[in-house]
FILO-298342 format. One line per field, with one value per residue (C-alpha): x, y, z; residue in one letter; chain. Coordinates in steps of 0.001 Angstrom, whole numbers, plus 500000, padded with zeros to 6 digits. Each point is the difference from the previous one (the first is absolute). Layout:
N
east: c(X|...)
north: c(Y|...)
up: c(Z|...)
type: c(a|...)
mol: c(A|...)
//
This chain:
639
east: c(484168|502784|502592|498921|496365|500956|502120|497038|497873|502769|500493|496048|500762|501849|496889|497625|502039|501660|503748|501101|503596|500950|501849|503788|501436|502029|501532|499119|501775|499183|497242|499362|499338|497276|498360|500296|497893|497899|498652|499763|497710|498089|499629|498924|498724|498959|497955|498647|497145|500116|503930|499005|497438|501840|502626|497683|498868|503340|500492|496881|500516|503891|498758|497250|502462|502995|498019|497387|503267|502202|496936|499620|503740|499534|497629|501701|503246|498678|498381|503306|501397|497760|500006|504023|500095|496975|502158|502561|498055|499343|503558|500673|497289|501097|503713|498712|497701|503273|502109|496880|500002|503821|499820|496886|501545|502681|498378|498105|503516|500283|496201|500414|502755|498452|497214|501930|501149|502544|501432|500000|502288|502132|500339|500284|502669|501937|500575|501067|502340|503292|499039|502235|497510|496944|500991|500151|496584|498742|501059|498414|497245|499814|500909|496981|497624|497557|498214|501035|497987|502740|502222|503571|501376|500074|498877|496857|501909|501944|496717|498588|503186|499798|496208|500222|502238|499931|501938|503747|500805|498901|501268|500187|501350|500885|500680|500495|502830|500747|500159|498249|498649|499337|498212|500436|498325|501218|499913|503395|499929|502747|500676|501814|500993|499873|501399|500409|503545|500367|496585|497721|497210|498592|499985|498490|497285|499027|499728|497657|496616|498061|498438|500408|503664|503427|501734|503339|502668|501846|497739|500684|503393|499974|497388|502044|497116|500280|497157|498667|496809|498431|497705|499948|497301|500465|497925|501038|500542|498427|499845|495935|500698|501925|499633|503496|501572|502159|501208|498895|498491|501023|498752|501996|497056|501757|498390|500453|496630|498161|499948|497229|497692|500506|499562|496689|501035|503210|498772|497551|501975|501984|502604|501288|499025|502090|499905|501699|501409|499073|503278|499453|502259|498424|498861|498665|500511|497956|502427|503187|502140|499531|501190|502631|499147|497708|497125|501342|496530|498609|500177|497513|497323|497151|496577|498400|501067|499127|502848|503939|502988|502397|502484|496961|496733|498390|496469|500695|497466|501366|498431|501658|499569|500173|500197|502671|501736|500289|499079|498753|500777|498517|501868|498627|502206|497507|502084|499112|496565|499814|501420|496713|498117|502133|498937|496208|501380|501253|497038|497993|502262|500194|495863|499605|502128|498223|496510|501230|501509|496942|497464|502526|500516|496780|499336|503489|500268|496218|502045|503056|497633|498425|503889|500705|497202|500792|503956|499082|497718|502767|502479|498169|499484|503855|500147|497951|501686|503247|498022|498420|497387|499468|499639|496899|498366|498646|497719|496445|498139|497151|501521|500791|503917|498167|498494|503388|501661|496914|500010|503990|500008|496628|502215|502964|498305|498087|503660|501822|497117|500466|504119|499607|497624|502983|503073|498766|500114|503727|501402|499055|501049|503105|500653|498787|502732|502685|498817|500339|503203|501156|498703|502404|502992|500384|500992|501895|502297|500953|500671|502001|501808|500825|501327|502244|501900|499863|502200|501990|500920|500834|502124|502062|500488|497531|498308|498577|498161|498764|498276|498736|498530|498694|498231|498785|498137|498643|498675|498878|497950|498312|498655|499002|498751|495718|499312|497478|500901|503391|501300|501963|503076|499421|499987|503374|501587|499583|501005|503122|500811|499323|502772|502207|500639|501276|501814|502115|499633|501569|502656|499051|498844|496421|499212|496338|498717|496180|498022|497008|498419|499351|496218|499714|501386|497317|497628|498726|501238|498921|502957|502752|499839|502940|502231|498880|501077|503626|500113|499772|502493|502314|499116|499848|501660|502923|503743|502124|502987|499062|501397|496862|496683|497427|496667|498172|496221|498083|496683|498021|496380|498087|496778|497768|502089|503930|502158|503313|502696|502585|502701|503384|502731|500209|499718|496895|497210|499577|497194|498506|500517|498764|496854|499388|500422|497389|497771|500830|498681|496521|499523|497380|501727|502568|503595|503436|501164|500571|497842|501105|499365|496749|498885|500667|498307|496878|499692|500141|497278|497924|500640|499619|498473|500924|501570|502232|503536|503094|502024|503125|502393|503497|502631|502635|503700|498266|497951|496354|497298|497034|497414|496684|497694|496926|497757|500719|498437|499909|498439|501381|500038|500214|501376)
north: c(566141|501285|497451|500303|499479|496427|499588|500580|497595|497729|500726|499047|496325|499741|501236|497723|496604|498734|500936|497604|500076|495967|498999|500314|496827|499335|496975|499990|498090|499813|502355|501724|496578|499505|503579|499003|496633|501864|502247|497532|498479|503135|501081|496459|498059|501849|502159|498054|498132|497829|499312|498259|498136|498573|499087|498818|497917|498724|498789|497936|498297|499332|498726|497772|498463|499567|497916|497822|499772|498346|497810|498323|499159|498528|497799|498979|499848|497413|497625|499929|499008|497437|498605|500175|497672|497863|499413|499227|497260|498631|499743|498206|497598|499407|498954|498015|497834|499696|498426|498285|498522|499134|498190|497850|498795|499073|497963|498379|498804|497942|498816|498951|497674|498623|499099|498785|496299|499467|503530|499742|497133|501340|503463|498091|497041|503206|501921|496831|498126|501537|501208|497131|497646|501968|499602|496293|500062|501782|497677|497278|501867|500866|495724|498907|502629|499487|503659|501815|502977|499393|503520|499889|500005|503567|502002|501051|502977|501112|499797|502592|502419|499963|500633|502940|502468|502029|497404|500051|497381|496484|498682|496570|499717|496686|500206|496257|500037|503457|501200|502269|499485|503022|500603|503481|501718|498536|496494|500075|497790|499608|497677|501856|497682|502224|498174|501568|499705|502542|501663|502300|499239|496605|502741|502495|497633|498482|503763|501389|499797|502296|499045|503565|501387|501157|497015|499552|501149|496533|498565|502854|499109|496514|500392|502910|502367|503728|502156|501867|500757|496399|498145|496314|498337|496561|496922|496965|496779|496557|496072|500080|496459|500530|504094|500417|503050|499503|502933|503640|501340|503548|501801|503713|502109|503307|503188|502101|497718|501854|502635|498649|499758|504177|500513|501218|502342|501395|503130|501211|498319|502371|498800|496333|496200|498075|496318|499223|496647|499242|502113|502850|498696|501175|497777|502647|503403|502050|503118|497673|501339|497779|496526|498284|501452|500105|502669|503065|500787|496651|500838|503325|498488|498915|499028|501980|503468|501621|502232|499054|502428|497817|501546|502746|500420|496878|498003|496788|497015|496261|496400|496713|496901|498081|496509|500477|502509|503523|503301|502544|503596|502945|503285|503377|502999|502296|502564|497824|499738|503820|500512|498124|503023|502407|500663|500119|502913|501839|499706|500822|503252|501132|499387|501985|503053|499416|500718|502878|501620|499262|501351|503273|500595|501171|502749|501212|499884|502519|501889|500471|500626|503317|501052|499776|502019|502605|499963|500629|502786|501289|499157|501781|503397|500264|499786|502906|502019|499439|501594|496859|501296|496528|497784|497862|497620|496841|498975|498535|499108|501351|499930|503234|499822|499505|503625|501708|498720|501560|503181|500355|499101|502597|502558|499500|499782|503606|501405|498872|501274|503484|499725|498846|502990|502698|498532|497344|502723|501530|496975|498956|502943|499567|496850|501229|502156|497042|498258|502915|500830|496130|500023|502660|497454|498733|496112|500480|502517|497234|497476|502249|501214|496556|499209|502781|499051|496645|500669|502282|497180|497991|502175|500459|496384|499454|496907|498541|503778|499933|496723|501237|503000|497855|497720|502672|501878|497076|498646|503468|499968|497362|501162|503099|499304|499053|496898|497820|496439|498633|496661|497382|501093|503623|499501|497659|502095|503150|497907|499238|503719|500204|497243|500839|503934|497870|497742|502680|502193|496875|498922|497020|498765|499569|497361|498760|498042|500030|497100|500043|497660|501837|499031|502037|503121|501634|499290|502759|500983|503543|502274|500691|496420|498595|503291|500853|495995|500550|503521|498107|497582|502425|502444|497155|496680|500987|500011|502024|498586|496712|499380|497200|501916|498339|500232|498065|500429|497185|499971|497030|498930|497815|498644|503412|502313|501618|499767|502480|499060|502698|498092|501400|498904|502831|500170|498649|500787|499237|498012|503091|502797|497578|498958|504035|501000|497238|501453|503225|498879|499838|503082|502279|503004|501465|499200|501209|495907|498227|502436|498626|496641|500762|501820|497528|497317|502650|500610|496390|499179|503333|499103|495965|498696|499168|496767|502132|501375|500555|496957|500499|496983|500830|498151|502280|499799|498170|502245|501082|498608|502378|498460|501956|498189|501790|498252|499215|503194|501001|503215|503010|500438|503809|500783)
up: c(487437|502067|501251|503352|499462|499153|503227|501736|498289|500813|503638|500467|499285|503080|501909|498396|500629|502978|499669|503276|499964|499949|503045|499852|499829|502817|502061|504056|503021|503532|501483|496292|498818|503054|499340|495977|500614|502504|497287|497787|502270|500920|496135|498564|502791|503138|497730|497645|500177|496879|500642|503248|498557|497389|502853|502344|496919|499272|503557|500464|496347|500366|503884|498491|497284|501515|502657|498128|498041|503088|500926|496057|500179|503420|499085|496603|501353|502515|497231|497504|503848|500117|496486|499995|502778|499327|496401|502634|501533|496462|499536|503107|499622|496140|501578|502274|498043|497363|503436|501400|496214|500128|503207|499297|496865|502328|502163|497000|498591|503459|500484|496147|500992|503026|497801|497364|501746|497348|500113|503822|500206|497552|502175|502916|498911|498067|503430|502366|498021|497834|496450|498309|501631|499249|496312|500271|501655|497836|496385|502698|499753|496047|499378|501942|499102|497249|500713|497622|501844|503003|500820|498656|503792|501027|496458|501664|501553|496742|498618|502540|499636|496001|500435|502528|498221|503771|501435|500095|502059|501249|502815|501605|503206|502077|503513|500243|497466|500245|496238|497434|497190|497960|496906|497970|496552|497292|500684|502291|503390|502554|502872|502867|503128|503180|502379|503382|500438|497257|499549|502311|497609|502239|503000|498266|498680|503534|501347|497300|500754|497951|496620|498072|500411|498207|498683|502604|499433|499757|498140|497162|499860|499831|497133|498568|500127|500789|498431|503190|498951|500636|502695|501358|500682|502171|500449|502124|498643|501898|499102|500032|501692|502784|500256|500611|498538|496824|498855|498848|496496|499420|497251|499124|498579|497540|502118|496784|498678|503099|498055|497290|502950|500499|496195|499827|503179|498201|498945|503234|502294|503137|501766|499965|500966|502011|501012|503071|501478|503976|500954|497838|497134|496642|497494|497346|500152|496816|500640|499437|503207|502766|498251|501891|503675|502578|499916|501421|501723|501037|503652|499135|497592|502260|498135|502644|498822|496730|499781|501289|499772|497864|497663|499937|501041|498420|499476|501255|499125|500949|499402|501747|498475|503217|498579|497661|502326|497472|500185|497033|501462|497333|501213|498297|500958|500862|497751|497092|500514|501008|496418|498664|500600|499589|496702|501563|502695|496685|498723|502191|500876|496663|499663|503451|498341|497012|501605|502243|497515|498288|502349|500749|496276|498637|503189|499475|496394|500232|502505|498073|496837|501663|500831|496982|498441|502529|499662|496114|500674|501960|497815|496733|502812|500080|496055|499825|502661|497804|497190|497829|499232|497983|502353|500461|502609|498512|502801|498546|503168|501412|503716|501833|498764|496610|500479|501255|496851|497180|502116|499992|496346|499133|502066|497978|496892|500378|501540|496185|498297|501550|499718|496155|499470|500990|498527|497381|497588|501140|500139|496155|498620|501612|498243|496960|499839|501265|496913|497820|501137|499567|496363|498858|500712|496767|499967|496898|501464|502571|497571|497541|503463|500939|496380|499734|503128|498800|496829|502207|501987|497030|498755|503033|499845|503240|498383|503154|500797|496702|500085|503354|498625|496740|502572|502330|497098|498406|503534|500078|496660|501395|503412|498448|496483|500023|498674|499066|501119|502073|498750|502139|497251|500955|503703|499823|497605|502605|502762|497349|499585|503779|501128|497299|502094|502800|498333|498641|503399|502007|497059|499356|503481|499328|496885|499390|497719|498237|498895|498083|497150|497204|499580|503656|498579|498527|503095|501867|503769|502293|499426|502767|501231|499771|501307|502982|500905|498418|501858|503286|499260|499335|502767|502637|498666|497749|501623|498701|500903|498558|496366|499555|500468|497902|498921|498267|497889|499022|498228|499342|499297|502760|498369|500087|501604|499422|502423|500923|501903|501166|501691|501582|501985|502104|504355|499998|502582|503779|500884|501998|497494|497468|502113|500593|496087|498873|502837|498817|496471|501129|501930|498201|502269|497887|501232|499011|500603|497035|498247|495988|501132|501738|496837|497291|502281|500445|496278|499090|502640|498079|496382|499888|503713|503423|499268|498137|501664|501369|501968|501750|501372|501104|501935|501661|498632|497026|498301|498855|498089|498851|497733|498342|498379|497574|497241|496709|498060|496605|499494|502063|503417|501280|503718)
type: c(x|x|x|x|x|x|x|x|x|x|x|x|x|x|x|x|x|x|x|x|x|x|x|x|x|x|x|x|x|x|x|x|x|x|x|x|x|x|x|x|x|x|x|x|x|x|x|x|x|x|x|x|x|x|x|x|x|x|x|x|x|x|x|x|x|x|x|x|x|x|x|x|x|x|x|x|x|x|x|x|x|x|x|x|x|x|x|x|x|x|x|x|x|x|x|x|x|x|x|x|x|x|x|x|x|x|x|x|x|x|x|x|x|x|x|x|x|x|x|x|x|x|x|x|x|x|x|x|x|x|x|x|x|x|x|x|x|x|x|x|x|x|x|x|x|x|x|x|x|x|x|x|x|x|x|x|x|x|x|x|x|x|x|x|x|x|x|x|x|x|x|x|x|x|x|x|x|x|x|x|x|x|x|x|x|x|x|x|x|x|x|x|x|x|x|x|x|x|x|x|x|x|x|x|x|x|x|x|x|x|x|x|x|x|x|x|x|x|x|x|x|x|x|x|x|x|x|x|x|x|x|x|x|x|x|x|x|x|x|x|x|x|x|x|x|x|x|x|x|x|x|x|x|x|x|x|x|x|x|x|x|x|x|x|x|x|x|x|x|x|x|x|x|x|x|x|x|x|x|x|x|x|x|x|x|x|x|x|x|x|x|x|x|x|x|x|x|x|x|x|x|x|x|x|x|x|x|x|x|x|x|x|x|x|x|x|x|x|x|x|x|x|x|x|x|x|x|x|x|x|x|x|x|x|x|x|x|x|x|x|x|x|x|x|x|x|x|x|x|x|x|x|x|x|x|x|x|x|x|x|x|x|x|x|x|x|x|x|x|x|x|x|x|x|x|x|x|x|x|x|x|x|x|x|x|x|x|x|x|x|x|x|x|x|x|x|x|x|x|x|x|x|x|x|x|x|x|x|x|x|x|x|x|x|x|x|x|x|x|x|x|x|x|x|x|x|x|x|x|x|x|x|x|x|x|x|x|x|x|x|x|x|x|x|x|x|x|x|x|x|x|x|x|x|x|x|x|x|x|x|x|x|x|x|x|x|x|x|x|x|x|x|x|x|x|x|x|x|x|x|x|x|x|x|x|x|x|x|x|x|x|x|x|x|x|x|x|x|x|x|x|x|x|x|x|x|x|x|x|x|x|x|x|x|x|x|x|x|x|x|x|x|x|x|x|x|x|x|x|x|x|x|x|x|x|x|x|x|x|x|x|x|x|x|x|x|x|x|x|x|x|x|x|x|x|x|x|x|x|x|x|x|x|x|x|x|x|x|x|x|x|x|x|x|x|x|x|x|x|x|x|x|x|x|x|x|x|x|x|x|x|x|x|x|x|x|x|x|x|x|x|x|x|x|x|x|x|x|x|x|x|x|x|x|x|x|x|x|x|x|x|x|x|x|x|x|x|x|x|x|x|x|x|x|x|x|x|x|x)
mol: c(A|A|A|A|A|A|A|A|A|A|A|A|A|A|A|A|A|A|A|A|A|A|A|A|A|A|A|A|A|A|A|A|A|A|A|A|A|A|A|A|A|A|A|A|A|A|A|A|A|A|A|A|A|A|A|A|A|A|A|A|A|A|A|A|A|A|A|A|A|A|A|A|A|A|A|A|A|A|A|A|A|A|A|A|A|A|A|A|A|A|A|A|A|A|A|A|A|A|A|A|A|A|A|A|A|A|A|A|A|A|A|A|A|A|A|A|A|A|A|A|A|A|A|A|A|A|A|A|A|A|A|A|A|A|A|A|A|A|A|A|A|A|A|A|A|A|A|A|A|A|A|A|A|A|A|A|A|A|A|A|A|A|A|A|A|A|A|A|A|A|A|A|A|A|A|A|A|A|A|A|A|A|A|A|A|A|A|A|A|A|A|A|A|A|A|A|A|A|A|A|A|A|A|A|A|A|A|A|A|A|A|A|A|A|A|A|A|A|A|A|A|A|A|A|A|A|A|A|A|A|A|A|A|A|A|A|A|A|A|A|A|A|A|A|A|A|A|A|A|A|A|A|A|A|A|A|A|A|A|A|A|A|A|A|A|A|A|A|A|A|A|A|A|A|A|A|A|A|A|A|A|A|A|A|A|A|A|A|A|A|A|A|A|A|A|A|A|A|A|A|A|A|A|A|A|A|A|A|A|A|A|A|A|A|A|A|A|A|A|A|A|A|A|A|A|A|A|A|A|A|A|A|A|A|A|A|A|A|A|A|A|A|A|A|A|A|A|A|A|A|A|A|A|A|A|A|A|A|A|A|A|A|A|A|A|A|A|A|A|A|A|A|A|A|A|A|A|A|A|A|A|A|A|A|A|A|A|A|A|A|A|A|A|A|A|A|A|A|A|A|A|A|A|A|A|A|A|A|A|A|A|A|A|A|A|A|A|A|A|A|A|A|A|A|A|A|A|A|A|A|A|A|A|A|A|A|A|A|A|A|A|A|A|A|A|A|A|A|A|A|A|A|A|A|A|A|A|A|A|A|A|A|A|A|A|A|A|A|A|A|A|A|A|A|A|A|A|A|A|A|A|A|A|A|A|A|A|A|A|A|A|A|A|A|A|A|A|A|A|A|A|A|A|A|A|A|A|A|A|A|A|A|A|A|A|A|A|A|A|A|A|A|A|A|A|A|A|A|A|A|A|A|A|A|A|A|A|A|A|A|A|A|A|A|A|A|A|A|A|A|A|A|A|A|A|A|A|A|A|A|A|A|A|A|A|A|A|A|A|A|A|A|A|A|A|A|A|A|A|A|A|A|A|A|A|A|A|A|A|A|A|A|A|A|A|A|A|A|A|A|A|A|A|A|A|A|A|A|A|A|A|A|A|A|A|A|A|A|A|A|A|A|A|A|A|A|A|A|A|A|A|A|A|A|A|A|A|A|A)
//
């Protein structure tokens, strides 16, 4: 058939497909931008009906979410609100009933004594008379005695400080005589005389009225006691007799033992507990910062309103303990409680996206589906307008795109048919006589060729060319010479002769080294596996101007299966080329990129499996591992 017969038969493809030029890629600003998006909206939206559905769609669902989505974290947000500060409430009530506790044992001490006559006049006789005389009394008292149930004079309070481990001090105050008498842990008492002459402490004691405060100041130093973090709780002393006042009892509390009471509140727990004097001063603080000073905020907490700007935006809950004269303030930065359900606003965010992602997916993913069954239709069009003739559309549904597809592919299939009828015959007798003409080359000429210059080299004294030549023809032998079965010894002897040509073409800048256990030798291996590797080490990795360059072959057995690693020390491999040559591997489209390596890792995959292959790893400036892997085989494999 004449030449342009088949031009023709070409030029009708064009004709039968749709040959839309794509649109040029270009980038837009200012009005060309606004007439690009108008088109846009006039070719996919304006115009098409099932576009605006699946938009209207979209709206109405991401609408519908995003709302009954607000609403749920409303609600939720509202009830961790509420069960953060009903914990706080707990919390309060907890420290309270551990003070309530504290000062009712305090006031037993004292009704204990008035009920106790013995212990009573003891107390009594102790804070009216000078403690020289109060010893005497009391041996009076021991002589005549035959109770031997009788208190030891005034052991009944060490007793109650060695038996109350939150107790640090006991006091006992006389007005009349105007001393202390202190006990402390650890079994150590102290008498301190404050007179007024040259003490503030009788002053300070007639002033104080409250039963729950700071211990004073003066009465810490005569006592020696300066830990901050500690509470007084005071109980007047009277002769039952005569009611006149005696004295004081002061008991310092440690506020660190507060803390047990919060224990079971550590971990859900927002904010911190205070426990304030009448003044403000604080007796316990659970965030450790306000010991030693009045409450910054007293003036602002009012039990009236939930929320008080303090340091921050804060809950504020408050209990007074009217008889003793305390306060338990809970104060629960809003921030910190926000951050209770912050997690919950995550979640529920990331669920929301979930479900409108969700509900958009499976409309747009049936969308995208029928562009791309189009776009390939399209795509396979152009391959045939190029001239392949080859191409095919795999499409196996019944839809109308299904029926495009069989009809293009019927079309092309009667179109070869007719193209095959006019030159199949040409074109074979063409290669016929390629082949023929190839035949009369005879091999052996080569190889005597290659052997004469050989010894002519020698004898010139050009050693190196020789062994070049000597290599070259052997290596040459063995690409060209038929035969039956390639053995792993074979395949590393050729990539020997192979190396050895550059060795000598570089002088001795290029060394490699080849190990192999002997019981692996005889094992068969694909021919050409090994070179087309080494050829792209020393196309793309070797430096010439290194004196070092290095390769290196191992072979070794891994239960079923041999593996080969070629390993050099050459440029290495940039993590994009090297992503792009293993995806380059897998392409079934012919490509001139890393075609040796892509055809040693096809034939493996065709001769032993698809867990079978080729595996590159490289590091740049360090160098590059290739590895191949096949199973262990005795009899012979053929490529």
């Amino acid at each position: 058939m004449p030449a342009n017969h088949t031009e023709v038969l070409l030029n009708l493809v064009p004709h039968i497909v749709n040959s839309d030029q794509p649109i040029e890629q270009r980038s837009f600003t200012g009005k060309e931008l606004i007439l690009k998006v108008k088109s846009l909206y006039h070719n996919y939206v304006k115009n098409n009906l099932f576009m605006k559905m699946i938009l209207l769609f979209a709206l109405i669902t991401t609408v519908t979410i995003v709302t009954f989505s607000y609403f749920m974290f409303n609600v939720m947000s509202e009830s961790i609100v509420r069960n953060e500060l009903e914990n706080q409430k707990k919390a309060i009530d907890s420290v309270n009933s551990y003070m309530a506790r504290k000062f009712e044992s305090v006031e037993s001490i004292m009704l204990d004594v008035y009920r106790n006559e013995a212990l009573s006049l003891h107390l009594t006789y102790f804070l009216q008379n000078p403690f020289e005389d109060y010893i005497n009394y009391q041996l009076d008292q021991y002589a005549s005695s035959i109770n031997i149930d009788m208190p030891k004079g005034l052991d009944y309070f060490e007793n109650k400080v060695e038996n109350d481990a939150d107790i640090e001090n006991l006091l006992l105050y006389s007005s009349e005589r105007q001393f202390l008498y202190a006990y402390k842990q650890g079994h150590v008492t102290k008498l301190i005389s404050t007179n007024a002459a040259h003490s503030y402490i009788p002053d300070a004691m007639a002033m104080e009225g409250s039963k729950v405060t700071l211990p004073n100041a003066w009465v810490r130093t005569a006592i020696g006691q300066q830990d901050p973090k500690l509470f007084a709780i005071r109980v007047p002393i009277t002769d039952k007799n005569t009611l006149k006042n005696l004295g004081q009892l002061l008991v310092y509390f440690n506020s660190e033992r507060i803390q047990k009471a919060l224990e079971s509140y550590k971990e859900q727990l927002k904010g911190y507990i205070l426990v304030l004097g009448p003044t403000g001063e604080v007796l316990f603080d659970s965030s450790d910062n306000f010991y030693g000073k009045r409450y910054p905020y007293i003036d602002k907490i009012d039990s009236l309103n939930d929320t008080v700007m303090l340091e921050q935006e804060s809950y504020v809950k408050m209990f007074t303990q009217t008889e003793a004269g305390y306060t338990v303030v809970g104060v629960a930065p809003k921030a910190e409680v926000a951050a209770a359900y912050q997690g919950l606003k995550h979640t529920i965010t990331l669920i929301s996206i979930i479900c409108i992602i969700m509900v958009l997916l499976v409309p747009t993913l049936v969308v995208i589906n029928f562009a791309k069954r189009t776009n390939k239709i399209i795509r396979f069009m152009r391959k045939v307008e190029n001239g392949d003739l080859s191409a095919r559309i795999q499409d196996e549904k019944e839809d109308e795109l299904g029926q495009i597809s069989r009809s293009f592919n019927d079309m092309l299939g009667e179109l070869t048919k007719h193209i095959d009828r006019v030159y199949k015959a040409e074109i074979k007798q063409k290669h016929t006589e390629l082949a023929a003409l190839q035949a009369r080359v005879n091999p052996h000429f080569l190889y005597n060729t290659l052997e004469v210059i050989r010894m002519r080299a020698v004898s010139q004294g050009a050693k190196d060319v020789g062994e070049m030549i000597y290599s070259l023809s052997v290596l040459f032998k063995s690409f060209v010479q038929p035969k039956g079965e390639n053995t792993l010894k074979d395949e590393l002897e050729t990539s020997r002769l192979y190396l050895e040509l550059f060795r000598i073409r570089y002088k001795d800048k290029l060394s490699y080294e080849i190990h192999c256990d002997q019981s692996l030798a005889s094992k068969n291996i694909m021919r050409m596996a090994l070179q087309p590797i080494i050829e792209n080490y020393v196309v793309h990795g070797l430096e010439a101007r290194r004196p070092d360059n290095q390769v290196k072959i191992n072979v070794r057995q891994i239960e079923d299966r041999i593996q080969i690693q070629v390993e050099d020390n050459g440029r290495g491999i940039a993590p994009g080329r090297l992503a792009s040559i293993r995806e380059s591997m897998d392409m079934l489209e012919e490509s001139g990129d890393s075609f040796g390596l892509r055809s040693v890792h096809e034939r493996l995959k065709l001769l032993y499996g698809t867990e079978y292959g080729v595996e590159i790893n490289s590091t740049p400036g360090v160098g590059t591992i290739v590895t191949i892997e096949f199973p262990v085989l005795e009899e012979a494999q053929h490529v």
